[in-house]
C-alpha positions in Angstrom: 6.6 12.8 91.1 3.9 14.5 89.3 0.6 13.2 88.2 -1.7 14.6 85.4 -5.1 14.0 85.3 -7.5 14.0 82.1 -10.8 14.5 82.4 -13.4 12.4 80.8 -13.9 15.4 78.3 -10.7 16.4 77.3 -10.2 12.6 77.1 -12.5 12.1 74.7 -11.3 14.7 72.7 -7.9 13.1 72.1 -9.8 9.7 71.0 -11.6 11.5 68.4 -8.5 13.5 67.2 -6.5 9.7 66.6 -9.4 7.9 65.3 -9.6 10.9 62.7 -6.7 10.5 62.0 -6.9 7.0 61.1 -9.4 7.6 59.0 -7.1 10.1 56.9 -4.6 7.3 56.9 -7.0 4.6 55.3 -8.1 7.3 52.9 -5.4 8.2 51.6 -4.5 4.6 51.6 -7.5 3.8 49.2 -7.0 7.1 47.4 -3.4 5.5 46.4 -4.8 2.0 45.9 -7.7 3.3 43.4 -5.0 5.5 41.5 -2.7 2.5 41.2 -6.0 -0.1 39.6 -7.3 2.6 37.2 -3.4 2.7 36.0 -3.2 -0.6 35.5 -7.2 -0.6 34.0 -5.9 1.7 31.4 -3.2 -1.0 30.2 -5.9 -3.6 30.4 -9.2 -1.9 28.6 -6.8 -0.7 25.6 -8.8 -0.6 22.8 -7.6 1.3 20.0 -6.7 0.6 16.9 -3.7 2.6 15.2 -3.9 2.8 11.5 -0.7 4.1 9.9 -0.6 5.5 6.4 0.4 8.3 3.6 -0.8 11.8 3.8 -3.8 12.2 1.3 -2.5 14.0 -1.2 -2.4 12.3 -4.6 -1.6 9.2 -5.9 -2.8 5.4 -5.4 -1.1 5.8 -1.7 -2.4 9.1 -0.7 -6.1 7.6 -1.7 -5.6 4.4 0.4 -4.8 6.6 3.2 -8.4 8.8 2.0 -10.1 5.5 2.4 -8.5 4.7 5.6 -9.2 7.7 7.4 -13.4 7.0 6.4 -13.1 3.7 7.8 -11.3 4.7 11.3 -14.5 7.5 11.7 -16.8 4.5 11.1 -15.1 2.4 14.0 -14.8 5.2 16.3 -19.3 6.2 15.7 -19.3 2.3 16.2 -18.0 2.8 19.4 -16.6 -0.8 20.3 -12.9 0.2 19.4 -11.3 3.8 19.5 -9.2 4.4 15.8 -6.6 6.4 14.8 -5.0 7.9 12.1 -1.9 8.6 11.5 -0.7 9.5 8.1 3.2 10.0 7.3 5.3 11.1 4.4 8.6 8.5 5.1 9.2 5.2 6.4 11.6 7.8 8.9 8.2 9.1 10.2 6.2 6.1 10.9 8.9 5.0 13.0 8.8 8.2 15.2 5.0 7.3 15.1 5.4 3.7 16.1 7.4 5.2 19.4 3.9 7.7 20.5 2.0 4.3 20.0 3.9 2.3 22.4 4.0 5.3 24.9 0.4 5.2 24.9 0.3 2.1 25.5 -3.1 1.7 24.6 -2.9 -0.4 21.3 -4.7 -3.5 20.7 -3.7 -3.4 17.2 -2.0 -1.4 14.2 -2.7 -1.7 10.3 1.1 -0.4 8.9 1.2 1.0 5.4 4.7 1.4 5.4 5.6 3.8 2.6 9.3 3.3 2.3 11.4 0.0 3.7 12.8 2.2 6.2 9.7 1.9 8.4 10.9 -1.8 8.8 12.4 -0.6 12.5 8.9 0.9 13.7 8.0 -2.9 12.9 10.1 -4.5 14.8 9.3 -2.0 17.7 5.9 -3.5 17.4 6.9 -7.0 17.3 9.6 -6.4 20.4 6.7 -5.3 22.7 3.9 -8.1 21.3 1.8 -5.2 19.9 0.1 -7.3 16.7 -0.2 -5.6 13.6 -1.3 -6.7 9.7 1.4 -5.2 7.1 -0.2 -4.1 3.7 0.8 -3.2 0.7 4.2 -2.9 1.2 5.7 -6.2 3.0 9.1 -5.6 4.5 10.8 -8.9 4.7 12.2 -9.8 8.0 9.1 -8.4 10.0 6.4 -10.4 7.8 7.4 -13.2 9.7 6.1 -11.6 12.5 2.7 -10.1 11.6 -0.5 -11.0 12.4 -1.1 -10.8 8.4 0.4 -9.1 5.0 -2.2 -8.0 3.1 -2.0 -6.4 -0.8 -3.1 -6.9 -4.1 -1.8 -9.8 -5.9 1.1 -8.1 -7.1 2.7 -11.5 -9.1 -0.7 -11.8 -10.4 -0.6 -8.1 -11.5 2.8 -8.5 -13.4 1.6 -12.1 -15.1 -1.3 -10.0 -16.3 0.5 -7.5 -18.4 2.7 -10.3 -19.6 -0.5 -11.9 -20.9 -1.7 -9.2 -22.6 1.6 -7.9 -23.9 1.9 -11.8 -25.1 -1.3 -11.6 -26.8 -0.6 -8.1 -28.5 2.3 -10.0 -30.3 5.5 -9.4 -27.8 8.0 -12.1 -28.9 11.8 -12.8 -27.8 13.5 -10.3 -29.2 11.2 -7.6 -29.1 11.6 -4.2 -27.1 10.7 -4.1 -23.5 10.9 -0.4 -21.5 9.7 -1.5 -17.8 8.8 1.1 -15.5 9.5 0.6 -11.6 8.0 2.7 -9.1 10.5 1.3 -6.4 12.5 -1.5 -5.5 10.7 -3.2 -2.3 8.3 -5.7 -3.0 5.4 -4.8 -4.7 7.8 -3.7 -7.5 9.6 -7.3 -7.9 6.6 -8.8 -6.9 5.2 -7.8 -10.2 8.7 -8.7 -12.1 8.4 -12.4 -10.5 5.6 -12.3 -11.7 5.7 -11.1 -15.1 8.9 -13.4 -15.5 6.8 -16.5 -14.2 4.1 -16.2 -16.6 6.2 -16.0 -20.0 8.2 -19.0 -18.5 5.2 -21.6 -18.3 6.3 -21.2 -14.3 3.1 -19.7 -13.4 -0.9 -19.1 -15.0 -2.7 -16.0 -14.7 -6.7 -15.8 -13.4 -8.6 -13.1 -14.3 -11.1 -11.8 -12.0 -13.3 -10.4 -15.0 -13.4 -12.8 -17.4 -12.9 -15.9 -14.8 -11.2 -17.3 -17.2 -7.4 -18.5 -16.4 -4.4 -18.2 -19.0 -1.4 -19.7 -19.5 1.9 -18.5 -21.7 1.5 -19.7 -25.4 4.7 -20.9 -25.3 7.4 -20.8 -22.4 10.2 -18.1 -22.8 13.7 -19.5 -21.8 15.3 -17.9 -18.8 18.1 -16.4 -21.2 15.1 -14.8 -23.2 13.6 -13.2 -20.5 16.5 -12.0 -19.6 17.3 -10.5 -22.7 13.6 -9.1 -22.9 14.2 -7.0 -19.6 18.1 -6.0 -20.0 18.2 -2.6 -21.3 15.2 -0.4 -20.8 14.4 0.4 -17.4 14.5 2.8 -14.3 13.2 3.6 -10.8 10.5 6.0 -11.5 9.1 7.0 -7.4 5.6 6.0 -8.7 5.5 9.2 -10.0 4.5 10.8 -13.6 7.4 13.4 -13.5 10.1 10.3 -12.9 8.9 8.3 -16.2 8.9 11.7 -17.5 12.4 12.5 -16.8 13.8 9.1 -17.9 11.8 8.8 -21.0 13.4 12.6 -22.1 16.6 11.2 -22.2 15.9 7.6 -22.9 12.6 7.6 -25.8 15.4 8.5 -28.7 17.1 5.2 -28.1 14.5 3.3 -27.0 12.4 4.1 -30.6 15.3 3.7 -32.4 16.1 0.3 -31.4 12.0 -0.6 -31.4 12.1 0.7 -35.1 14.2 -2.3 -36.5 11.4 -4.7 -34.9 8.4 -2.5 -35.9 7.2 -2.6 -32.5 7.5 -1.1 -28.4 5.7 -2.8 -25.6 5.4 -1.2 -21.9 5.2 -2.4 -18.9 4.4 0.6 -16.5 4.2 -0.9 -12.9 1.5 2.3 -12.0 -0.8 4.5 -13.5 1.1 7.6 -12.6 4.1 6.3 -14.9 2.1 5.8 -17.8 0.8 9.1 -17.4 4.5 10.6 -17.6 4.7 9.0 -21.3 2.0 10.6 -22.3 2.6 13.9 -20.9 6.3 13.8 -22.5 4.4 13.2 -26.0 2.2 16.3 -25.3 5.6 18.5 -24.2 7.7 20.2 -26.5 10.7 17.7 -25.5 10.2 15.1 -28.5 11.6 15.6 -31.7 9.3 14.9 -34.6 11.2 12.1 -36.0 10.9 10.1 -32.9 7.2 10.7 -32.7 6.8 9.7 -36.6 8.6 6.5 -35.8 6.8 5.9 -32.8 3.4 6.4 -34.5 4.7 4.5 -37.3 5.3 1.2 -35.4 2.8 -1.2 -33.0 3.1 0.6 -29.4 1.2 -1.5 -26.2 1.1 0.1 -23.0 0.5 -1.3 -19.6 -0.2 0.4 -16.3 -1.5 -0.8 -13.1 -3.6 1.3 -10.4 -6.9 2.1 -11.6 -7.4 5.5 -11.7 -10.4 7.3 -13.1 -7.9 9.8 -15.5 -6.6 7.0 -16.9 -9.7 5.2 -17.3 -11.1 8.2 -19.4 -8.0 8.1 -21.9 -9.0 4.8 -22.2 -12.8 4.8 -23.1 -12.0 8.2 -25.0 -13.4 10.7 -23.1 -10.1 12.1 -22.1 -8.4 15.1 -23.2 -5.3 13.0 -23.5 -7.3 10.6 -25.7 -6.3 11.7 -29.0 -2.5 11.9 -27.9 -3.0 7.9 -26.7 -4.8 7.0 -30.0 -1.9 9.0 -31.9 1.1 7.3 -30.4 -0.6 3.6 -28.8 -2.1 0.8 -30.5 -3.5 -0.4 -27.1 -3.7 0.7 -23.5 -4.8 -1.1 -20.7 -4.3 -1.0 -16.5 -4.5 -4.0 -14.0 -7.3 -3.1 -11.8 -5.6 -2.7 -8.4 -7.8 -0.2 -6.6 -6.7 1.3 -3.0 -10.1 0.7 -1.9 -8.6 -2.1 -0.6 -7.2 -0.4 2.4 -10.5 -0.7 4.1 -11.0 -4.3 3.6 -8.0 -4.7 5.7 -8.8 -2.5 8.5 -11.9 -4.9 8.2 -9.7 -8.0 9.0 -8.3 -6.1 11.9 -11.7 -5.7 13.2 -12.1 -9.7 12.7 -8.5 -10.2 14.6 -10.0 -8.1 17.7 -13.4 -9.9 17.2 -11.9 -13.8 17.0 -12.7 -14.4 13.7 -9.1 -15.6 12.7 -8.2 -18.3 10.8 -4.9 -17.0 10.2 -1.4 -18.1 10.9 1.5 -15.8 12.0 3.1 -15.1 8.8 0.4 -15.7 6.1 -0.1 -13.9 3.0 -3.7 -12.1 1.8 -3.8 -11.1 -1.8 -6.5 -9.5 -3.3 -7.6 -10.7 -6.6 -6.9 -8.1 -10.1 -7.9 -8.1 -13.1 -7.2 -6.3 -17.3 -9.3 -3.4 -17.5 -9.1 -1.9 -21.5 -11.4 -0.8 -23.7 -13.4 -3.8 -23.7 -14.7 -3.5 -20.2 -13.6 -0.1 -18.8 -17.5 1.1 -18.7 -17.9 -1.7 -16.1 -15.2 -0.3 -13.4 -15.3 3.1 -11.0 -11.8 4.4 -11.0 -10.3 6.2 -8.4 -9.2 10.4 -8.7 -5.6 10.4 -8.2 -3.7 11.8 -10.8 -1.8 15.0 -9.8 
């Protein structure tokens, strides 16, 4: 047997060697540990808010999305909340955006201007992992249910107030409707309920300008309305080229048949769309019969947006002025300004905040008002014509 004696110094030496590295062990240990909290911290301190929108480019939509990106800089010099935005040019996109939100897991809420109904998945993404979010503009049905709040203009409101005014300009049962759609998801029928409501006695209109509210003179049959929105109509993309395209083909007819009452009304659901009559009256594509007859009878024109362009053909500072006075006895737009966008950020800001007074599920809508000759002086419009 063999014995092997330490000395007290080489003895030591071992004790310091384990006791190091114990201390490399609990080290490491709290390394791990620190990593694992600041992981979870980042879940817990979230504090952005996703704003999802068109690309600025033209348009009522692309200037929402002008006005939203202004408002996200303000949050983020604030400081309080991070923002970001994230414009898109399909509903197809702002689902593949709604996926990068959720795998950065650091939402605490999203505004969704969902520019097509496709983008109905990305909201039901958002509902599936509890992230809240306030729908404008566009309200998909099925995920409304869901959101924090939908928030828009009052688009039945808009659509009773060019009944009104088409009402008042003499439109009868009988007469000659040509309706211009920019879509079919809800702000478009929206603005049809609407518009049907009001000549039924269903529904009044209030008009922010006046304050005054009005009601039908006399209530249309449902078999009158529906004869009153039969014929002339199409899907025009909210764009000036669409009405353009239809009305080549269609304004022959569509005269023709307004000839033997002695009188056209329109109801152009955007800005844009009026704007693609007009520039079809300025083009080489009308024969000069169909323009005599159409500057021979009453012609009303609607629009809703508020754009500054059309605001100047209005109050006759436009170029297109003349061409408007030539062919239109009247010409109005329902103001329905984009600045609106930033009010609803705003009521994000108040979710985050706990100033909420909302339910699950409720409904926003931003009053609107006529804006014609009378009181276009009064109103700012918005550059977005292309």
């Amino acid at each position: 047997m063999y014995f092997i004696t330490i000395n007290d110094d080489c003895y030591t030496k071992i004790k310091r060697r384990d006791m190091m590295k114990k201390f490399l062990v609990v080290l490491l240990t709290v390394v791990m540990v620190t990593f694992m909290f600041v992981g979870c911290g980042k879940s817990k301190e979230s504090n952005t808010i996703y704003v999802m929108g068109p690309t600025p480019d033209h348009g009522w939509t692309a200037q929402a999305g002008t006005y939203a990106e202004a408002k996200v800089e303000e949050i983020k010099t604030a400081g309080v909340y991070n923002a970001v935005y994230l414009p898109a040019s399909s509903g197809e996109e702002q689902v593949d955006q709604v996926q990068t939100i959720l795998a950065n897991g650091d939402a605490v809420g999203v505004v969704f201007f969902a520019l097509e109904d496709s983008a109905k998945a990305g909201q039901e993404a958002l509902i599936e992992k509890k992230v809240p979010f306030i729908s404008f503009d566009r309200i998909i049905e099925g995920p409304d249910k869901s959101a924090i709040l939908n928030a828009s203009g009052d688009n039945w409101q808009s659509g009773a107030a060019i009944a009104y005014w088409l009402q008042q300009k003499g439109m009868v049962p009988g007469d000659v409707l040509l309706t211009l759609f920019g879509d079919n998801g809800t702000v478009c029928t929206r603005r049809q309920e609407g518009f049907e409501q009001f000549l039924m006695g269903e529904i009044e209109y209030f008009d922010d300008h006046t304050d005054q509210t009005y009601k039908t003179d006399k209530a249309w049959t449902r078999a009158e309305v529906d004869e009153l929105i039969a014929t002339y109509k199409n899907v025009c993309n909210w764009s000036a080229d669409g009405a353009y395209g239809y009305l080549e083909q269609k304004l022959g007819d569509i005269v023709s048949d307004a000839s033997e009452r002695g009188s056209l009304y329109v109801f152009s659901m955007d800005d844009e769309m009026t704007f693609g009559f007009l520039n079809l009256l300025e083009a080489n594509a009308v024969d000069d019969a169909t323009k005599k007859a159409l500057a021979d009878m009453d012609v009303y024109v609607s629009a809703i947006g508020g754009m500054a362009e059309l605001y100047q053909v209005i109050d006759g500072s436009s170029s297109q002025s003349a061409t408007a006075d030539m062919y239109f006895d009247d010409l109005m737009s329902v103001y329905f300004s984009p600045k609106m966008m930033t009010n609803v950020i705003g009521y994000m800001l108040d979710y985050l905040n706990g100033d909420w007074s909302y339910k699950v599920g409720d409904g926003k809508y931003e009053t609107v008002w006529i804006v014609d000759k009378g009181n276009v002086s009064q109103y700012e419009g918005f550059s977005g014509h292309k």
